[in-house]
CHARMM-style PDB file with segment names, atoms N, HN, CA, C and O in Angstrom:
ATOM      1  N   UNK     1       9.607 -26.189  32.498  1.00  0.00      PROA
ATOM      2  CA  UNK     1       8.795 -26.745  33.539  1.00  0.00      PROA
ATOM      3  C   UNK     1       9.028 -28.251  33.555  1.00  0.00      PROA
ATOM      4  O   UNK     1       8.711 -28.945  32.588  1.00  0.00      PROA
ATOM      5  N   UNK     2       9.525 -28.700  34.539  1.00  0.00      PROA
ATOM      6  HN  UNK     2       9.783 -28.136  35.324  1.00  0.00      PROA
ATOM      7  CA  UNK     2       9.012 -30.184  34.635  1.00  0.00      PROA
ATOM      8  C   UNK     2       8.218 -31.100  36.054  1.00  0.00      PROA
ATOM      9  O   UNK     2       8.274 -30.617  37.184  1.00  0.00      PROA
ATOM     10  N   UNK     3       7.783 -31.921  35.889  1.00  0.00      PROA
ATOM     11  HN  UNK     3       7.738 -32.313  34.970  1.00  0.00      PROA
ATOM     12  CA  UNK     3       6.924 -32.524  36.769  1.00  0.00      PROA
ATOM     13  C   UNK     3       7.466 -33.713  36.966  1.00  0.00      PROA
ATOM     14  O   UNK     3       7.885 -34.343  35.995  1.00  0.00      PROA
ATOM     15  N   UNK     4       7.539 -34.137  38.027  1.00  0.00      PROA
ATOM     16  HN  UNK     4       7.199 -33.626  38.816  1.00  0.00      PROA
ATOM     17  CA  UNK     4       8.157 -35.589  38.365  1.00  0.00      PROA
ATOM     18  C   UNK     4       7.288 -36.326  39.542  1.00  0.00      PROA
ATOM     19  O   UNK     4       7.060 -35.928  40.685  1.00  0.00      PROA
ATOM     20  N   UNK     5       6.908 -37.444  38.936  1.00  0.00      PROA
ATOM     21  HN  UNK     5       7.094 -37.767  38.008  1.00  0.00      PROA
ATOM     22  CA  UNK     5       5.578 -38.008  40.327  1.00  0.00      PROA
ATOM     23  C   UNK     5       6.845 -39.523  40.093  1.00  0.00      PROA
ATOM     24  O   UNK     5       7.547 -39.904  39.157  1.00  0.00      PROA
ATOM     25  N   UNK     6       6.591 -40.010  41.539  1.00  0.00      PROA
ATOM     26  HN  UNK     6       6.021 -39.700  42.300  1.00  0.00      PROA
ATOM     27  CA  UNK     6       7.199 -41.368  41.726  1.00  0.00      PROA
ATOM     28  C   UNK     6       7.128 -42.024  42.828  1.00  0.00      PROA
ATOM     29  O   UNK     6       7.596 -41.160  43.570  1.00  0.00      PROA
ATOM     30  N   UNK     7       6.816 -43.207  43.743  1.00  0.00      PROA
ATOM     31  HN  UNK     7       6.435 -43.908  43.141  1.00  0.00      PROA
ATOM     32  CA  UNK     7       7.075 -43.783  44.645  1.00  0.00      PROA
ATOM     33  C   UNK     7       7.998 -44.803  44.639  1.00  0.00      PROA
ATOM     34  O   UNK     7       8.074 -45.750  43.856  1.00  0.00      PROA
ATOM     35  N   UNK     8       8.982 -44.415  45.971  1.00  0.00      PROA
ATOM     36  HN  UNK     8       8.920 -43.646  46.608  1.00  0.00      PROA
ATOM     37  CA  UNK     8       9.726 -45.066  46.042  1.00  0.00      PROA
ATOM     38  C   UNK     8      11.013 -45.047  45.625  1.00  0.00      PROA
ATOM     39  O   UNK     8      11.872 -45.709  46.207  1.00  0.00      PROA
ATOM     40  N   UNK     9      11.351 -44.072  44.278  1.00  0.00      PROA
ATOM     41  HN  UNK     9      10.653 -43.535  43.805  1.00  0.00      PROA
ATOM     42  CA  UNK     9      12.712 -43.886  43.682  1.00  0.00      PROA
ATOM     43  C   UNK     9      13.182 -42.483  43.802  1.00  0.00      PROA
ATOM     44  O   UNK     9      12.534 -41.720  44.519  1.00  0.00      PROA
ATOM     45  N   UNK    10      13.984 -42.161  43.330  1.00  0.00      PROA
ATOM     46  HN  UNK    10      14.511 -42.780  42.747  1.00  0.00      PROA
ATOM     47  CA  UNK    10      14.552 -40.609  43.125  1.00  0.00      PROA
ATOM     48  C   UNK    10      14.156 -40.592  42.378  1.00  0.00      PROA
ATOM     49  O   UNK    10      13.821 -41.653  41.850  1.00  0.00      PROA
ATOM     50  N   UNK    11      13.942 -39.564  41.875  1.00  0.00      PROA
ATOM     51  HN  UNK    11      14.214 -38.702  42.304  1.00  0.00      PROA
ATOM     52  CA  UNK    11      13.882 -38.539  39.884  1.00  0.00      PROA
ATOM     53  C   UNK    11      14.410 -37.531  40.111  1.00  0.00      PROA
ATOM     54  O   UNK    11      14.454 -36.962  41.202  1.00  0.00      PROA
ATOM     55  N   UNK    12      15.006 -37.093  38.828  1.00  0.00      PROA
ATOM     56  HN  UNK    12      14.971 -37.555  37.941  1.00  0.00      PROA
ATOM     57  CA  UNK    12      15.970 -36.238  39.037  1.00  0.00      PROA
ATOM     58  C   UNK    12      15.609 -35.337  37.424  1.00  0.00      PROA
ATOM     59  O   UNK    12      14.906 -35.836  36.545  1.00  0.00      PROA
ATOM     60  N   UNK    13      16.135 -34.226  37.342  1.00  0.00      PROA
ATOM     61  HN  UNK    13      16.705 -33.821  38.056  1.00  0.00      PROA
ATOM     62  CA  UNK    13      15.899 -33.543  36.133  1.00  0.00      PROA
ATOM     63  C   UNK    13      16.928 -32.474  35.846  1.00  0.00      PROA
ATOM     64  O   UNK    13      17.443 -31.593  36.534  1.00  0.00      PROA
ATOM     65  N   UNK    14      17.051 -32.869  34.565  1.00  0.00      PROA
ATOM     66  HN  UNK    14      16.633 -33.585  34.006  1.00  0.00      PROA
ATOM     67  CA  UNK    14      18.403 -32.618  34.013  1.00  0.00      PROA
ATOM     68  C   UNK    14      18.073 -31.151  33.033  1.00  0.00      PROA
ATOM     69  O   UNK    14      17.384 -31.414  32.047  1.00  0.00      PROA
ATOM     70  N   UNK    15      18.384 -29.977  33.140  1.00  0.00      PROA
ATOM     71  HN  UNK    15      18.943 -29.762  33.941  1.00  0.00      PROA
ATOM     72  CA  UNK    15      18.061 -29.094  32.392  1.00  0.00      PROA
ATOM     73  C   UNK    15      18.972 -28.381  31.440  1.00  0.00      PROA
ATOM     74  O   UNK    15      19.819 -27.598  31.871  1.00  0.00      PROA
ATOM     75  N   UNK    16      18.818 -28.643  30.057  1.00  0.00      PROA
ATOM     76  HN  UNK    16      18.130 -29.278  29.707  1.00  0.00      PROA
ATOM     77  CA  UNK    16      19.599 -28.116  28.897  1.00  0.00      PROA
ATOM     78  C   UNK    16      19.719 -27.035  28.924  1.00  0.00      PROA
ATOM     79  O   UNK    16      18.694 -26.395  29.158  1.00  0.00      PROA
ATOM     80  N   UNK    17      21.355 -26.065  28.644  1.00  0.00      PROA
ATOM     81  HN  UNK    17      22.188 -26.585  28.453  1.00  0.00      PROA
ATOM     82  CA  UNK    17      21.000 -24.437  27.917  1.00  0.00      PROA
ATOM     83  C   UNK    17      21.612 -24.526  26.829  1.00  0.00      PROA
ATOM     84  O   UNK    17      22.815 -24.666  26.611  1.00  0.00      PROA
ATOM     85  N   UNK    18      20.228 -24.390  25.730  1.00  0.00      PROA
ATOM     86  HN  UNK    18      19.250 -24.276  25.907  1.00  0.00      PROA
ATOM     87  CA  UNK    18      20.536 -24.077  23.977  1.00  0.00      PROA
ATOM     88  C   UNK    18      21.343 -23.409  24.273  1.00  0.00      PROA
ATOM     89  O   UNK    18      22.442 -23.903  24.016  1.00  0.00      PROA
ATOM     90  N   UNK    19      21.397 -22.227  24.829  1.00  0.00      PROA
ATOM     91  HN  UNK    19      20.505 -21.826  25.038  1.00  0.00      PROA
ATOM     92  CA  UNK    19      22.488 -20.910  24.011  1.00  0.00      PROA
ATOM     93  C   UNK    19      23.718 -21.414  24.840  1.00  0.00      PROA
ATOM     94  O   UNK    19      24.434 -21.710  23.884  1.00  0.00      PROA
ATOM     95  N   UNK    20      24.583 -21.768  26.112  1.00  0.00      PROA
ATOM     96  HN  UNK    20      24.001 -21.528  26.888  1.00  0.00      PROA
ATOM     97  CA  UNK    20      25.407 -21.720  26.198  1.00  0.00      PROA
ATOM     98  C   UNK    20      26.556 -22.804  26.062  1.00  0.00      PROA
ATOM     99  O   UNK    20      27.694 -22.879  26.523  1.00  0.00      PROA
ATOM    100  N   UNK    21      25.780 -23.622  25.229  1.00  0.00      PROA
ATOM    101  HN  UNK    21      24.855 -23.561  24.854  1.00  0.00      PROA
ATOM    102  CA  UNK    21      26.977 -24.428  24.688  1.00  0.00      PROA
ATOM    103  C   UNK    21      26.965 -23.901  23.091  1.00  0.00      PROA
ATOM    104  O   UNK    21      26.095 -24.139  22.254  1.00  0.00      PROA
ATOM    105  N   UNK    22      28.189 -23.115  22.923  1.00  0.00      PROA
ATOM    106  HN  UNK    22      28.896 -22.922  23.603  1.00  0.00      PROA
ATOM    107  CA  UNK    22      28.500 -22.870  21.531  1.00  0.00      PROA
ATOM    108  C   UNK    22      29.088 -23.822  20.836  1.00  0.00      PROA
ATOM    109  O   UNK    22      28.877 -23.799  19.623  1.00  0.00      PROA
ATOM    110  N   UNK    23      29.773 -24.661  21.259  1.00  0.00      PROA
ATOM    111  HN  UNK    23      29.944 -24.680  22.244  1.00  0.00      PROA
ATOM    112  CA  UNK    23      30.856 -25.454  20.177  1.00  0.00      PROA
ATOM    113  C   UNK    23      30.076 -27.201  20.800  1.00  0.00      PROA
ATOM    114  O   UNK    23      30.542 -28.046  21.565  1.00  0.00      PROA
ATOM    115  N   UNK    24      28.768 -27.143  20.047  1.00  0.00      PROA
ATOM    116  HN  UNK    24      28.390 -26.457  19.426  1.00  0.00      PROA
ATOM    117  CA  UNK    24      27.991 -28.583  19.934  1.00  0.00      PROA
ATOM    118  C   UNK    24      28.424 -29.673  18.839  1.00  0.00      PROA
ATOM    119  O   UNK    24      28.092 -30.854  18.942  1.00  0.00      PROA
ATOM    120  N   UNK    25      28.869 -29.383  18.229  1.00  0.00      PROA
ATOM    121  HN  UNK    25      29.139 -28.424  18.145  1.00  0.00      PROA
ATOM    122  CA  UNK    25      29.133 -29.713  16.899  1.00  0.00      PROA
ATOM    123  C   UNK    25      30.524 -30.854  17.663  1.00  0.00      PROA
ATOM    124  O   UNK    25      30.423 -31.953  17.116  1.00  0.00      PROA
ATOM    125  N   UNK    26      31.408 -30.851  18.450  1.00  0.00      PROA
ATOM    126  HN  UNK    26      31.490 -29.959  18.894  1.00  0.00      PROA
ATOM    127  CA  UNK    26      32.416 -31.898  18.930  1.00  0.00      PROA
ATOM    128  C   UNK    26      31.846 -33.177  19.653  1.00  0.00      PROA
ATOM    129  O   UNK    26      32.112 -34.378  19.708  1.00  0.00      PROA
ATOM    130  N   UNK    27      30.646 -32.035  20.337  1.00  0.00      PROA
ATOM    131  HN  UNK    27      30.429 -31.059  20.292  1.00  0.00      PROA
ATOM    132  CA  UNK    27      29.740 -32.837  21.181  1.00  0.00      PROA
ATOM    133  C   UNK    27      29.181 -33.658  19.936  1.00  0.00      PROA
ATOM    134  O   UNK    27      29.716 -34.740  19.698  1.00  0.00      PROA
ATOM    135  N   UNK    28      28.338 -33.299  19.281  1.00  0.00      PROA
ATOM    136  HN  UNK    28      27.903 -32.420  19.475  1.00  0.00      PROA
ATOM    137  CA  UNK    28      27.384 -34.174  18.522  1.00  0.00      PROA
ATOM    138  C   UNK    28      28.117 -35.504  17.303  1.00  0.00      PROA
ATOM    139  O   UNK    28      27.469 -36.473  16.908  1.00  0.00      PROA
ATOM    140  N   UNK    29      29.593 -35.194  16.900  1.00  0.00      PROA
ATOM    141  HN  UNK    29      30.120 -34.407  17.221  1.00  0.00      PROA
ATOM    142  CA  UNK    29      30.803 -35.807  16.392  1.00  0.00      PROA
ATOM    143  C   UNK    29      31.023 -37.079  17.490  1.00  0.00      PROA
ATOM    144  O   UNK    29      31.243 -38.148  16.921  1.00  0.00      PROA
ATOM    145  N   UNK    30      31.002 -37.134  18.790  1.00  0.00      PROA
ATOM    146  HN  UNK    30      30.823 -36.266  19.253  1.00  0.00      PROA
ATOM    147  CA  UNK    30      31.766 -37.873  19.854  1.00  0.00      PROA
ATOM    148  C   UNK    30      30.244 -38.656  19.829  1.00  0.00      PROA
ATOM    149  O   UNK    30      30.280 -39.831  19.464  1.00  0.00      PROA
ATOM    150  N   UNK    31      29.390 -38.292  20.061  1.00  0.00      PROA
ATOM    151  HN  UNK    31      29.361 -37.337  20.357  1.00  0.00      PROA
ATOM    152  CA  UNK    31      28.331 -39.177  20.576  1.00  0.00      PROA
ATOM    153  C   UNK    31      27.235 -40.005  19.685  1.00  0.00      PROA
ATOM    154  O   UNK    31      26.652 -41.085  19.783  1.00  0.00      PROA
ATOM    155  N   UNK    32      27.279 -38.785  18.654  1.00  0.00      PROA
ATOM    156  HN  UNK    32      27.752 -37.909  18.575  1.00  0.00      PROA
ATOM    157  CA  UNK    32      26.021 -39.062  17.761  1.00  0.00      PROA
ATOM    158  C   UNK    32      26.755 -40.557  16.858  1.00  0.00      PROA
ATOM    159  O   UNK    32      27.982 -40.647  16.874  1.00  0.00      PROA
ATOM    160  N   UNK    33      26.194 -41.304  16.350  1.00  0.00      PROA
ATOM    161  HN  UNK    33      25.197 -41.231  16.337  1.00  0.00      PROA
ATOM    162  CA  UNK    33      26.338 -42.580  15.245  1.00  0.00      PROA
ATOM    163  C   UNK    33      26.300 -42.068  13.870  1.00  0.00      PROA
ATOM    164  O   UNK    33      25.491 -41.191  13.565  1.00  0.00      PROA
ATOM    165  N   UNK    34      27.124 -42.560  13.022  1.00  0.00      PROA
ATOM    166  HN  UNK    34      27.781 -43.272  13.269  1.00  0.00      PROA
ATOM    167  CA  UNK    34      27.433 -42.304  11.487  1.00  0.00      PROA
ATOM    168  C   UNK    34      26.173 -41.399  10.978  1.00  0.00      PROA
ATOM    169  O   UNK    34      26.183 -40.250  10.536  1.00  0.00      PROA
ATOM    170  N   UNK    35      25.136 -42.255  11.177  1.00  0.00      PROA
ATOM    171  HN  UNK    35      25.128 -43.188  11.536  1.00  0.00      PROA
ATOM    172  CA  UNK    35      23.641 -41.890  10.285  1.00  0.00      PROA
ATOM    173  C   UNK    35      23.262 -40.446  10.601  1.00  0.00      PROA
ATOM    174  O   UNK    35      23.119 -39.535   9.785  1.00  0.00      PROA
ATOM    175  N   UNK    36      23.100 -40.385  12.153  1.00  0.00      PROA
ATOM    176  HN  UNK    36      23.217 -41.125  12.816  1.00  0.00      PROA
ATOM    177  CA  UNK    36      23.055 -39.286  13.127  1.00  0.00      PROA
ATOM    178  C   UNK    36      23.410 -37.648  12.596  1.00  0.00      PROA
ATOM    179  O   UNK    36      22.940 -36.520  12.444  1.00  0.00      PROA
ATOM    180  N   UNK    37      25.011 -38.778  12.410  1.00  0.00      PROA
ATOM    181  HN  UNK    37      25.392 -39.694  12.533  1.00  0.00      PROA
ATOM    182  CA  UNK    37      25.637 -37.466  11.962  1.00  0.00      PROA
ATOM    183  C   UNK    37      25.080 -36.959  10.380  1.00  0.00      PROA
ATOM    184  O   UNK    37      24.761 -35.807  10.087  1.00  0.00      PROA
ATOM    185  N   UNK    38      25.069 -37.704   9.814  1.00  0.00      PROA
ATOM    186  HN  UNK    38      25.329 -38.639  10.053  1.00  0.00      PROA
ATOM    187  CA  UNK    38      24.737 -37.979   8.378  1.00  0.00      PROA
ATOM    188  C   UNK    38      23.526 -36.858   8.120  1.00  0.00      PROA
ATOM    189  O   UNK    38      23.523 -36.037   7.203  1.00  0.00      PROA
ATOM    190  N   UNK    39      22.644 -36.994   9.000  1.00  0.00      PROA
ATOM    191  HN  UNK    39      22.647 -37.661   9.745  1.00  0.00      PROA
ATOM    192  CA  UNK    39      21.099 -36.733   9.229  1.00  0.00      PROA
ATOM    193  C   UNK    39      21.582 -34.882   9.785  1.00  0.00      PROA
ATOM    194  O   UNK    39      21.255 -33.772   9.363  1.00  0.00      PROA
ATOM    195  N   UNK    40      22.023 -35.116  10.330  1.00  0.00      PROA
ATOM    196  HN  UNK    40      22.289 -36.017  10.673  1.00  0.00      PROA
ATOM    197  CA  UNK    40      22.097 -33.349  11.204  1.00  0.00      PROA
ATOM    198  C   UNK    40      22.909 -32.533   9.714  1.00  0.00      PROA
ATOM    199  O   UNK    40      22.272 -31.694   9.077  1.00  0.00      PROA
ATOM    200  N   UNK    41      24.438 -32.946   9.287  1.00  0.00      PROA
ATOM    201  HN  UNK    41      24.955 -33.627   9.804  1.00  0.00      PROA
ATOM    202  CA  UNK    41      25.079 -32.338   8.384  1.00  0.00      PROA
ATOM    203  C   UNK    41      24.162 -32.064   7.054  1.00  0.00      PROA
ATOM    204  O   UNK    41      24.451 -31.166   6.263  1.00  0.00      PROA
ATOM    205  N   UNK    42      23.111 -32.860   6.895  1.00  0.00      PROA
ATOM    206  HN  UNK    42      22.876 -33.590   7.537  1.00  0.00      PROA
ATOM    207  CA  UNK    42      22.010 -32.830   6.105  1.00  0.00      PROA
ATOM    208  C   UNK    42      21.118 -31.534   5.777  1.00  0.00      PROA
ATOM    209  O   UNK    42      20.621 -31.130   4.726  1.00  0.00      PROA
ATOM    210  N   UNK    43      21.114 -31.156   6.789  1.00  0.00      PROA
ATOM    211  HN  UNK    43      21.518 -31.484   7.643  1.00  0.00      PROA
ATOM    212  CA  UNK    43      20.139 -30.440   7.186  1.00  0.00      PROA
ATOM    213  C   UNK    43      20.572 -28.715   6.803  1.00  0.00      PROA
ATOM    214  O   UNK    43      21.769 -28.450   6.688  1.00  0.00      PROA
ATOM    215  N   UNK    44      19.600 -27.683   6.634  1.00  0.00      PROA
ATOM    216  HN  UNK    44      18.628 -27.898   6.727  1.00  0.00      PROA
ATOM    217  CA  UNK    44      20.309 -26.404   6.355  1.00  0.00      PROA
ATOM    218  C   UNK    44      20.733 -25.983   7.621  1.00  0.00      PROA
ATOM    219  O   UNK    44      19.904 -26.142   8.518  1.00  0.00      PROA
ATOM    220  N   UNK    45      22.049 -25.376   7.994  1.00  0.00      PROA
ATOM    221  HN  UNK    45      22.722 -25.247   7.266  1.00  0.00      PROA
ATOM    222  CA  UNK    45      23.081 -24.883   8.820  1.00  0.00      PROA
ATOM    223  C   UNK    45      22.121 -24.354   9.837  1.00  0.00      PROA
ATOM    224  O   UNK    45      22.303 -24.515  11.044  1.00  0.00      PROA
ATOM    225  N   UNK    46      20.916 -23.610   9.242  1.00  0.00      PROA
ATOM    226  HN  UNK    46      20.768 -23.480   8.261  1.00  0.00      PROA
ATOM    227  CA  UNK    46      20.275 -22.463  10.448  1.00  0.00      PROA
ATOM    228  C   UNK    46      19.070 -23.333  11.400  1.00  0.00      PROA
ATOM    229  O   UNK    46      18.327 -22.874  12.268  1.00  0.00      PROA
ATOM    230  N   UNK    47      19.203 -25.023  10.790  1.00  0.00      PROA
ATOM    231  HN  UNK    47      19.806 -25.396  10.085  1.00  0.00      PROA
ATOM    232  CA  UNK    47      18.298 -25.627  12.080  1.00  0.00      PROA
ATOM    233  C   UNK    47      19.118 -26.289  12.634  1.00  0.00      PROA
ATOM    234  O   UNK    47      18.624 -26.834  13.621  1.00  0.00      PROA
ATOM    235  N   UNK    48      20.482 -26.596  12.440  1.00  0.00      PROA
ATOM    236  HN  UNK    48      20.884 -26.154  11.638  1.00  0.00      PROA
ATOM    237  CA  UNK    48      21.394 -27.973  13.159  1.00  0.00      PROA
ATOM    238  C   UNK    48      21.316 -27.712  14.096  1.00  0.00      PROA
ATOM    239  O   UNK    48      20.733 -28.536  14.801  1.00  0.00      PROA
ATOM    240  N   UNK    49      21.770 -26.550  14.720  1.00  0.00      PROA
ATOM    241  HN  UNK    49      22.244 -25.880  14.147  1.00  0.00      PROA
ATOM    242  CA  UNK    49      21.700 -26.436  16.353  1.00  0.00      PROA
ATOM    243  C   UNK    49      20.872 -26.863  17.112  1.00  0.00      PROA
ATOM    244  O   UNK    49      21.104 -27.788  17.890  1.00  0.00      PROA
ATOM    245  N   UNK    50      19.151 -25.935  16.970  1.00  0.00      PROA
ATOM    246  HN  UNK    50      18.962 -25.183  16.338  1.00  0.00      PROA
ATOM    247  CA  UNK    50      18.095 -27.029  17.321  1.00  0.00      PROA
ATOM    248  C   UNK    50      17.387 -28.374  17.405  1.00  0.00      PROA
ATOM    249  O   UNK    50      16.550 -28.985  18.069  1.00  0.00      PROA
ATOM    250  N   UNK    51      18.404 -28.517  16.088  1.00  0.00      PROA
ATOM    251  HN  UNK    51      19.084 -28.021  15.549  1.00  0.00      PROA
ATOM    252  CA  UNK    51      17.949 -30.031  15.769  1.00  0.00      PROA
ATOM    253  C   UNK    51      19.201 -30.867  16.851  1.00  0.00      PROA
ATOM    254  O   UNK    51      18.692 -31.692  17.609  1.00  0.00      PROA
ATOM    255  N   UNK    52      20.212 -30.764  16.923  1.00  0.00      PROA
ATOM    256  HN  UNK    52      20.625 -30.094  16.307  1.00  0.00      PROA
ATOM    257  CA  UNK    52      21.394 -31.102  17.549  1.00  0.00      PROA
ATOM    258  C   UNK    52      20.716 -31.233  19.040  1.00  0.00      PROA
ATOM    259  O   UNK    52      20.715 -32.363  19.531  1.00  0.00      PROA
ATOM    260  N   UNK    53      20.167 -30.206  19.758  1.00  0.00      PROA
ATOM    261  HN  UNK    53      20.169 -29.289  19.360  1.00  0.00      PROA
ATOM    262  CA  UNK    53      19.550 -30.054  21.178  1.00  0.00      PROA
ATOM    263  C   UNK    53      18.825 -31.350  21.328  1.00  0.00      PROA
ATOM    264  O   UNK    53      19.010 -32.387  21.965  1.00  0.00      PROA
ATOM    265  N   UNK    54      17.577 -30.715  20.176  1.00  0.00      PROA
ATOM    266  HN  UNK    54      17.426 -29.872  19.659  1.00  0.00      PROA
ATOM    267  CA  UNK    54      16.546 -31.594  20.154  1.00  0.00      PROA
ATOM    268  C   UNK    54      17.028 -33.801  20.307  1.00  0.00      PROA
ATOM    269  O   UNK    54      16.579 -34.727  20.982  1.00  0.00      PROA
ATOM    270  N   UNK    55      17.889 -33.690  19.470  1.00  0.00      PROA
ATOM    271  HN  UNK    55      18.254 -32.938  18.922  1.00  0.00      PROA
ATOM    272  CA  UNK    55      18.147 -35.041  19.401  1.00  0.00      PROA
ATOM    273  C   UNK    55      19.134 -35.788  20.671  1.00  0.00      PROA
ATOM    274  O   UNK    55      19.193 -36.965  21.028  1.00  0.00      PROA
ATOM    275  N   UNK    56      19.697 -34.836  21.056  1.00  0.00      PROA
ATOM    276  HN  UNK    56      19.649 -33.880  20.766  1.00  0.00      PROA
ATOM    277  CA  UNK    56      20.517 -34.917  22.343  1.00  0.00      PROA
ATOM    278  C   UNK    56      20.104 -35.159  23.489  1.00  0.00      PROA
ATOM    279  O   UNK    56      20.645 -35.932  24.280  1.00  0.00      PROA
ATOM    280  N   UNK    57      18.604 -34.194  23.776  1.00  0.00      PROA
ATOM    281  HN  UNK    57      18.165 -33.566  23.133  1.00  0.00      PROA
ATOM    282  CA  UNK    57      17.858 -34.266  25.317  1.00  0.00      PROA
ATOM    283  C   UNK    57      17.145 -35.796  24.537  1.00  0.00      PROA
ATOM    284  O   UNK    57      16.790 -36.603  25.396  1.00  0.00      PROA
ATOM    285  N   UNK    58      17.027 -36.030  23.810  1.00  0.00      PROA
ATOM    286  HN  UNK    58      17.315 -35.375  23.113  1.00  0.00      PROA
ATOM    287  CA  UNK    58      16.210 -37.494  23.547  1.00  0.00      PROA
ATOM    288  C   UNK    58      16.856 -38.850  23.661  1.00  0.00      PROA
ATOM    289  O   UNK    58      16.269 -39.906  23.895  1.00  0.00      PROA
ATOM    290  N   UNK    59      18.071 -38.685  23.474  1.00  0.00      PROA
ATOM    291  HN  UNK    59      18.548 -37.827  23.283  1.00  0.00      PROA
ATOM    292  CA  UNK    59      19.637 -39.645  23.368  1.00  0.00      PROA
ATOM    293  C   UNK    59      19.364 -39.569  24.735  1.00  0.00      PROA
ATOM    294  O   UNK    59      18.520 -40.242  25.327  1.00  0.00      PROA
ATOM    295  N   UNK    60      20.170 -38.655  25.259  1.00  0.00      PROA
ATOM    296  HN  UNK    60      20.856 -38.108  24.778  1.00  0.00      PROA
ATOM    297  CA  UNK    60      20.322 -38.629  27.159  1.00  0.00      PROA
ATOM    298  C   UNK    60      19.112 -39.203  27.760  1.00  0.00      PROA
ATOM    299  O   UNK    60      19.148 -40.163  28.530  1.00  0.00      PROA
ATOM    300  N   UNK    61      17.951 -38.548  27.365  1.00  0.00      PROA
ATOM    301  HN  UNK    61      17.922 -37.768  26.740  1.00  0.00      PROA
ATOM    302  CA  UNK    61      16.822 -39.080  28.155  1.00  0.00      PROA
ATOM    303  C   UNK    61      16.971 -40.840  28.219  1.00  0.00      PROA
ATOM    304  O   UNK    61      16.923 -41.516  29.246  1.00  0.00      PROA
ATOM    305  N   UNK    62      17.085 -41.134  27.391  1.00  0.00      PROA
ATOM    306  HN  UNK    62      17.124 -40.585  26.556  1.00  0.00      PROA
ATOM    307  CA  UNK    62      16.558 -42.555  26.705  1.00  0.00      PROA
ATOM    308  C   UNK    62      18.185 -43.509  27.099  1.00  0.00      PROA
ATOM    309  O   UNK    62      18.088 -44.732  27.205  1.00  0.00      PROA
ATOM    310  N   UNK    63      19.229 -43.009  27.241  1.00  0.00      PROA
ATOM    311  HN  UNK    63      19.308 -42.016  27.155  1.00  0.00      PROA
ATOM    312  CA  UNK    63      20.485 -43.370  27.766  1.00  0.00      PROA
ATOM    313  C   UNK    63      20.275 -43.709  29.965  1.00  0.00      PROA
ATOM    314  O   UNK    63      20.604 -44.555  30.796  1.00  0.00      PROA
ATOM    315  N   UNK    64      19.466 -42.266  29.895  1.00  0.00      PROA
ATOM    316  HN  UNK    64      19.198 -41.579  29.220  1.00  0.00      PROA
ATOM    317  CA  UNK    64      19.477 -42.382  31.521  1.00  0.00      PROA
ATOM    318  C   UNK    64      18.401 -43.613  32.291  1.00  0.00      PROA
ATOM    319  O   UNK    64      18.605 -44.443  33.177  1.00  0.00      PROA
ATOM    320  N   UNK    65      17.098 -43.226  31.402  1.00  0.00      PROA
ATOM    321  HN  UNK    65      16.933 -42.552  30.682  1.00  0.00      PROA
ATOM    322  CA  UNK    65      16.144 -44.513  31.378  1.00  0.00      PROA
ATOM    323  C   UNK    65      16.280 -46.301  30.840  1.00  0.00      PROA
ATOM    324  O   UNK    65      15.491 -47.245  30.835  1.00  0.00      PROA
ATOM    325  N   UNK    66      17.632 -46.126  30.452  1.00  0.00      PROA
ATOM    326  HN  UNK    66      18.274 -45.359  30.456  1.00  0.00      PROA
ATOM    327  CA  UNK    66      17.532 -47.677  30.047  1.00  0.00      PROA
ATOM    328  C   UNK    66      18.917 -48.041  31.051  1.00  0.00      PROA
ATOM    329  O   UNK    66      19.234 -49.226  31.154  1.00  0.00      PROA
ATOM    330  N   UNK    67      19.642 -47.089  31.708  1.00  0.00      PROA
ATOM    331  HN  UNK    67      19.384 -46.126  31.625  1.00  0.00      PROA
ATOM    332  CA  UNK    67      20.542 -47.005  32.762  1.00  0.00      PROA
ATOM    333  C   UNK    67      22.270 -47.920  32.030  1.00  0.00      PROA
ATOM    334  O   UNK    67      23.036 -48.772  32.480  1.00  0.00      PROA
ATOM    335  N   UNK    68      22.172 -46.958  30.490  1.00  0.00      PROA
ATOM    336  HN  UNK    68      21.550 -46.265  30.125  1.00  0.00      PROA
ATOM    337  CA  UNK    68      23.658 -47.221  29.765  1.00  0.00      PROA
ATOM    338  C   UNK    68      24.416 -45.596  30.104  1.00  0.00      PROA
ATOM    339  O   UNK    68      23.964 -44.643  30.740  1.00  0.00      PROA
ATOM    340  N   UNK    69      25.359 -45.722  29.589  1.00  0.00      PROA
ATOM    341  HN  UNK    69      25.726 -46.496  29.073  1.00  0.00      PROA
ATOM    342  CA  UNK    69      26.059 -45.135  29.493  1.00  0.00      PROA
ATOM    343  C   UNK    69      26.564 -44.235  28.192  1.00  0.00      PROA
ATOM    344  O   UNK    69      26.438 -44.765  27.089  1.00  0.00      PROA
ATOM    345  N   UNK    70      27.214 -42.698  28.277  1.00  0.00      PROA
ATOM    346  HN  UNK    70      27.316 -42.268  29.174  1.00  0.00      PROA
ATOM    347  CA  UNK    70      27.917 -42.393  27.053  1.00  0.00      PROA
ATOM    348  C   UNK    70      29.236 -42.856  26.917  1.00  0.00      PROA
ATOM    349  O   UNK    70      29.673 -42.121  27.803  1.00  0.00      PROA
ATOM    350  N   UNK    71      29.724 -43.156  26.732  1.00  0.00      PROA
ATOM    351  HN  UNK    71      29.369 -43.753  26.012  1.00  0.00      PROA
ATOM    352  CA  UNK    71      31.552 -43.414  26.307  1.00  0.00      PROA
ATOM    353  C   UNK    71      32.175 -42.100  25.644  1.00  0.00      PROA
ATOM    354  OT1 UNK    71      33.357 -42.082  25.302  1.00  0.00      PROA
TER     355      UNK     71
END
């Protein structure tokens, strides 16, 4: 579900699918920062994925709102 109130601008909403990106792990290598990575490989194997999502829609969010870019 999302809700978007605004005057005056667009909003737009961007919707993740957990299950159909299987191979996240190139994704999260290319984008994520040393620590990032550090922090996810950390973690036991059976939450990275979620945790990988989780930290990703928060990156993007916070990438689209400060109006940078990924490289």
């Amino acid at each position: 579900m999302a809700i978007a109130w605004s005057r005056g601008h667009r909003v737009g909403v961007d919707i993740e699918s957990f299950h159909r990106l299987d191979d996240w792990m190139p994704v999260a290598e290319r984008v994520f920062s040393a620590a990032e990575l550090r922090s996810l490989y950390g973690l036991p194997e059976a939450v990275r994925r979620a945790t990988f999502f989780n930290a990703w829609t928060c990156k993007e969010a916070y990438l689209k709102a400060t109006g940078e870019r990924l490289e």
